[in-house]
DOLUMZA-145054 format. One line per 5 residues: number of its first residue (from 1); for each residue x, y negated, z of C-alpha. Coordinates in steps of 0.2 Angstrom, whole numbers, always signed. Layout:
% DOLUMZA-145054
NUM = X:Y:Z; ... .
END
This chain:
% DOLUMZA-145054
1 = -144:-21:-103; -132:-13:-88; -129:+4:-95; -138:+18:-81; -123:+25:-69 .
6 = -124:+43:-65; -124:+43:-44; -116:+57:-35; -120:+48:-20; -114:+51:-2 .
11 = -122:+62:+9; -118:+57:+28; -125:+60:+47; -133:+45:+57; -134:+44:+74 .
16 = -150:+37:+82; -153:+30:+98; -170:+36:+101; -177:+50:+91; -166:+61:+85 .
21 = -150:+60:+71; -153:+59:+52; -146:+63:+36; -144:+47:+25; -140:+46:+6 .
26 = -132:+32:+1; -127:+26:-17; -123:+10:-28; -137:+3:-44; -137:-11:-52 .
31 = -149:-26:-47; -160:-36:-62; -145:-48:-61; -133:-35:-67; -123:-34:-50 .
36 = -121:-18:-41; -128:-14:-23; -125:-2:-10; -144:+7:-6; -147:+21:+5 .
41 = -163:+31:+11; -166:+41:+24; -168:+60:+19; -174:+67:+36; -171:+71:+53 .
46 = -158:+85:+59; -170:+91:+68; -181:+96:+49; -165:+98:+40; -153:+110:+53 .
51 = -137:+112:+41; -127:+100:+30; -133:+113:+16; -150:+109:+19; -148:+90:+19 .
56 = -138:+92:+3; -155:+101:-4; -164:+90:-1; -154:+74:-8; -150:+81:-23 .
61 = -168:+83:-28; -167:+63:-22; -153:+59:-33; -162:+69:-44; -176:+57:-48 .
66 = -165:+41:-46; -155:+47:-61; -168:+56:-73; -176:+35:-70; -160:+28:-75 .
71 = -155:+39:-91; -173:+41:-97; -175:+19:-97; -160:+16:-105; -165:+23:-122 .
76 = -156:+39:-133; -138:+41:-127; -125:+33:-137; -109:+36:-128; -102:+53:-124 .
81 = -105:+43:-105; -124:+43:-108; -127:+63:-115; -115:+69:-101; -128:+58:-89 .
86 = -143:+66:-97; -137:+83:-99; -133:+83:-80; -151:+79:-77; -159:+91:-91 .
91 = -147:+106:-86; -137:+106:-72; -152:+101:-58; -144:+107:-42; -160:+109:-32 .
96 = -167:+125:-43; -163:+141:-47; -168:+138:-65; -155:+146:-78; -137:+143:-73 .
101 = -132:+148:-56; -126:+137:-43; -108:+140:-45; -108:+139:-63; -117:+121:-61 .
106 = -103:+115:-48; -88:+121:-61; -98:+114:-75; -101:+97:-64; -82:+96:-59 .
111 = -76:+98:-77; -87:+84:-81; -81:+73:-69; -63:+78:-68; -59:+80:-88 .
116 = -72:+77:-100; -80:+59:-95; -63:+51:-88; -55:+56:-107; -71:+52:-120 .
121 = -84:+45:-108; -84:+27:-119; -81:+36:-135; -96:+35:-147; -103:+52:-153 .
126 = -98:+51:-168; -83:+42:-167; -77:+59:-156; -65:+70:-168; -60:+87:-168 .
131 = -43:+86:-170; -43:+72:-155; -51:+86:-145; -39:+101:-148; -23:+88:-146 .
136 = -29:+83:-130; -35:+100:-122; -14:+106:-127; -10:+91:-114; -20:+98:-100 .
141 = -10:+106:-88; -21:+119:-86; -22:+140:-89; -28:+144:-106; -45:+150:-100 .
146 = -48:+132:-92; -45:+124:-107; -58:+137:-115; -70:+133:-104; -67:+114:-105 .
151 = -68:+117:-125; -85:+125:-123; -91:+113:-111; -89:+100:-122; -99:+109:-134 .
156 = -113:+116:-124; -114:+93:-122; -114:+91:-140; -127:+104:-142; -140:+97:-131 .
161 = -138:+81:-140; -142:+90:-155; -157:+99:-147; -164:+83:-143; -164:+77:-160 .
166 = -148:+63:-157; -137:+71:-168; -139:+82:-183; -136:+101:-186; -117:+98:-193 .
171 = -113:+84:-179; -105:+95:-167; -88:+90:-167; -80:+104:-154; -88:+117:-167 .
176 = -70:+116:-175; -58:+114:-161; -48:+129:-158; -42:+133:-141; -34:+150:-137 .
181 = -42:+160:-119; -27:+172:-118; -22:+175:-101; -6:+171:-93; -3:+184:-79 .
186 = -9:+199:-75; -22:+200:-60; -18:+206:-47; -20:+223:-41; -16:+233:-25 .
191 = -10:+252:-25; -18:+265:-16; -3:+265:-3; -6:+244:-1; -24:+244:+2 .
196 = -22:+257:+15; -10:+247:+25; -20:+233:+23; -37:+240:+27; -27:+248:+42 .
201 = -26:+231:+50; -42:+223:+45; -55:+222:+60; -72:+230:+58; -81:+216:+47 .
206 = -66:+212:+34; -63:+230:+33; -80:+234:+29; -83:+219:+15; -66:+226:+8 .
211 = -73:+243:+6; -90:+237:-1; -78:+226:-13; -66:+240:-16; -77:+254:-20 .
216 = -92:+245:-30; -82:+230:-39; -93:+218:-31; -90:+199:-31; -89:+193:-13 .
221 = -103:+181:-16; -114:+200:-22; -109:+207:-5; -112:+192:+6; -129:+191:-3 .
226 = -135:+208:+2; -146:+211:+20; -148:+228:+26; -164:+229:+16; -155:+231:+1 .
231 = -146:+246:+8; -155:+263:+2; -146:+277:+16; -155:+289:+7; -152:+284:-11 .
236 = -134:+280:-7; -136:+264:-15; -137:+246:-14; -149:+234:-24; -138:+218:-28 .
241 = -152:+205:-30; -143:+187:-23; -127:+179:-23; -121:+167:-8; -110:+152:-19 .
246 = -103:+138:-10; -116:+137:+7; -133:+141:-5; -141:+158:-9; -145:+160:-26 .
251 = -148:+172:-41; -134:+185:-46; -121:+178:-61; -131:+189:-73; -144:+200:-76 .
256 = -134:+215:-79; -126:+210:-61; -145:+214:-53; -143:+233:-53; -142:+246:-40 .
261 = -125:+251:-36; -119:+269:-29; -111:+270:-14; -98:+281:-8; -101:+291:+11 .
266 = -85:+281:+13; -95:+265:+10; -111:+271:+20; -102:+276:+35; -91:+259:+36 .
271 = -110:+250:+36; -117:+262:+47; -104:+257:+59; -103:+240:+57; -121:+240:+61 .
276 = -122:+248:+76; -108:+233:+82; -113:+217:+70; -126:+205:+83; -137:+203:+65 .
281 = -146:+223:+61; -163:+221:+57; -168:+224:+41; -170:+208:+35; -156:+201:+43 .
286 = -139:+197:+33; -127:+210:+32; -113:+198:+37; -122:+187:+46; -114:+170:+54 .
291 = -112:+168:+69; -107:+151:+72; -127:+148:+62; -134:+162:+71; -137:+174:+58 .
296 = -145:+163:+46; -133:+161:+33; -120:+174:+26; -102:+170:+33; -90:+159:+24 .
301 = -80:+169:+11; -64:+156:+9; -63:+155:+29; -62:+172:+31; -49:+174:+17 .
306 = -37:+160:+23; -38:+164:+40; -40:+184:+42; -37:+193:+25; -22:+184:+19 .
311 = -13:+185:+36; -19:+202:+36; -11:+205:+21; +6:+196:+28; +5:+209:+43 .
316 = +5:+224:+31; +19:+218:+23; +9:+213:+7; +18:+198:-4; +6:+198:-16 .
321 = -6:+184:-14; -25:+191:-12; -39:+187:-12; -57:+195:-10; -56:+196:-30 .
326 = -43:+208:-28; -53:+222:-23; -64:+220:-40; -47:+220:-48; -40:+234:-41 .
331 = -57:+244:-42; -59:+239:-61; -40:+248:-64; -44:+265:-53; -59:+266:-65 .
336 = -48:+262:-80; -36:+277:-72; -49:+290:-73; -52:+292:-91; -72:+292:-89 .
341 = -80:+284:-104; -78:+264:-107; -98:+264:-105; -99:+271:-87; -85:+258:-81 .
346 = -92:+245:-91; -111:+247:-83; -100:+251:-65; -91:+234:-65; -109:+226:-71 .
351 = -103:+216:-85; -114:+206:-97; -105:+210:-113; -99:+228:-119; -87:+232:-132 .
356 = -94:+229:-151; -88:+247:-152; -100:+255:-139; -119:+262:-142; -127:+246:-136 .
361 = -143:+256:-132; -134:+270:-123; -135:+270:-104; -122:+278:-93; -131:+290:-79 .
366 = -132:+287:-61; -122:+304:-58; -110:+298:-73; -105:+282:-60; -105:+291:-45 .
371 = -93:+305:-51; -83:+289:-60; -85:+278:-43; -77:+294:-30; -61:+299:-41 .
376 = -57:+279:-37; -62:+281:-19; -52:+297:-18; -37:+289:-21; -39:+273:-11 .
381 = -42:+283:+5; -31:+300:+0; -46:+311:+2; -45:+325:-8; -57:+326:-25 .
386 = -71:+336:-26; -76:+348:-41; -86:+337:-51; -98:+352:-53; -102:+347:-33 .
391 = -107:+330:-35 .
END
């Protein structure tokens, strides 16, 4: 029996003399003789599916089926090959928002493909070792974080197996392997001085995404998944509720990232000016809408950085090489400079785990933030600080 191929598949435009242009989906599988033939199926019509994102929607849930066929005929997996094949299928389904988040599924996918299956694909479970694992993450020319996630990947792999009843509790060979996470370099970080020359250069839209990022410790996929619904004027605050990652909207990275933020006046007047300019202002419109797709989708994140914030940054006289991440960074230290409580920056910067030394059940007030949130604004923007008692 032909072992089941995963298919990735390619997704491609076809031009139609009458009618209008289709998306096709075209991938190999192996025939009753055992040889391996190019299919293809139509997915729909450009006309149904607009965007190369929406094609892509709609043939992963394709590729979907043609896969779950595959794995779930060819019996319990007996090759590391095989469990990566149906764990792909069971937990990394690109075409729902179920458990992990789009861009956690498309890193997990890539590891897969790039390091994991080329290296122990044709290995037999329980002929993989941990010793064999921990010698060949050191030869990885990656940082040590990659290899930490590479190490726990591989386990997360070995787990579902074990779920599924194909290996026992005590199976899991990546249990043992040691790999150390300790960063390399230091982020970076801008001072106050840098990130008022850069944002002294930046045009309305960058500026204002900077300042959202710089001032709330956003991620840049959190601000570009805000519409101006989520903006409370009065509240002076902004409901983070989805995330825009690689072309798709999706839900935040975690729970504790679905919580309002404060916003400074800094903040609120930079949006209330960028509304009055931006072609997309009605509430349920993006708040940085595209307009190459007419508002529909958020703008690109990478495009913008590459081709406006980085020469931006050049212009200012900035060598550091930035990045929208950047601003979380620099935020994150500003916060750390004030001295509040680890609690208030910790719920501030929306993080899903909290020192072992903290109050798990304690919760640091909105005022608490916003007192935290200004003493880092005040020094971004040189304004001078307020009593605190007048907050």
């Amino acid at each position: 029996m032909n072992r089941p191929q995963y298919q990735f598949g390619t997704l491609y435009s076809e031009p139609r003399k009458k009618g209008p242009d289709v998306w096709v989906y075209r991938w190999r599988e192996a025939n009753p003789q055992g040889k391996r033939q190019l299919r293809k199926q139509i997915i729909g019509t450009m006309r149904e599916l607009r965007t190369r994102a929406d094609a892509q929607r709609a043939a992963e849930a394709f590729r979907h089926s043609i896969n779950r066929h595959a794995v779930e005929h060819g019996g319990p997996p007996q090759t590391v090959h095989k469990l990566v094949e149906h764990y792909r299928l069971k937990e990394l389904p690109m075409q729902t928002h179920e458990g992990k988040t789009r861009g956690t599924k498309l890193v997990y996918n890539s590891n897969l493909k790039l390091y994991i299956v080329p290296r122990w694909g044709d290995y037999p479970l329980r002929r993989v070792s941990s010793v064999e694992v921990e010698d060949w993450l050191k030869t990885l020319k990656l940082a040590p974080s990659s290899r930490a996630k590479i190490r726990n990947l591989m386990s997360t792999v070995f787990r579902h197996a074990i779920r599924w009843g194909w290996l026992s509790q005590n199976e899991n060979p990546i249990a043992m392997v040691r790999v150390s996470s300790k960063r390399q370099r230091v982020p970076v970080t801008l001072t106050a001085e840098e990130f008022r020359t850069l944002f002294a250069v930046l045009q309305d839209r960058e500026r204002t995404m900077g300042t959202i990022c710089a001032t709330t410790g956003l991620r840049i996929c959190e601000v570009l998944g805000l519409k101006w619904e989520d903006i409370d004027f009065l509240q002076k605050t902004a409901n983070v509720l989805r995330s825009f990652v690689d072309g798709s909207i999706g839900p935040c990275k975690t729970e504790v990232s679905q919580q309002p933020v404060p916003l400074d006046e800094i903040v609120l007047e930079e949006l209330v000016c960028w509304r009055s300019t931006c072609l997309y202002s009605q509430a349920e419109d993006w708040v940085f809408g595209s307009e190459r797709l007419f508002g529909r989708m958020p703008v690109w994140p990478d495009s913008l950085r590459s081709k406006i914030l980085q020469p931006a940054a050049r212009k200012a006289g900035i060598a550091k090489q930035i990045g929208w991440h950047t601003f979380r960074h620099t935020y994150s230290s500003l916060l750390a400079e004030t001295g509040k409580d680890v609690k208030v920056v910790q719920e501030l910067m929306r993080h899903a785990k909290v020192s072992t030394t903290m109050d798990l059940y304690t919760h640091a007030r909105m005022e608490n933030k916003r007192i935290a949130q200004r003493k880092a604004v005040d020094v971004l923007f040189n304004r001078n600080p307020q009593p605190e008692a007048a907050l």
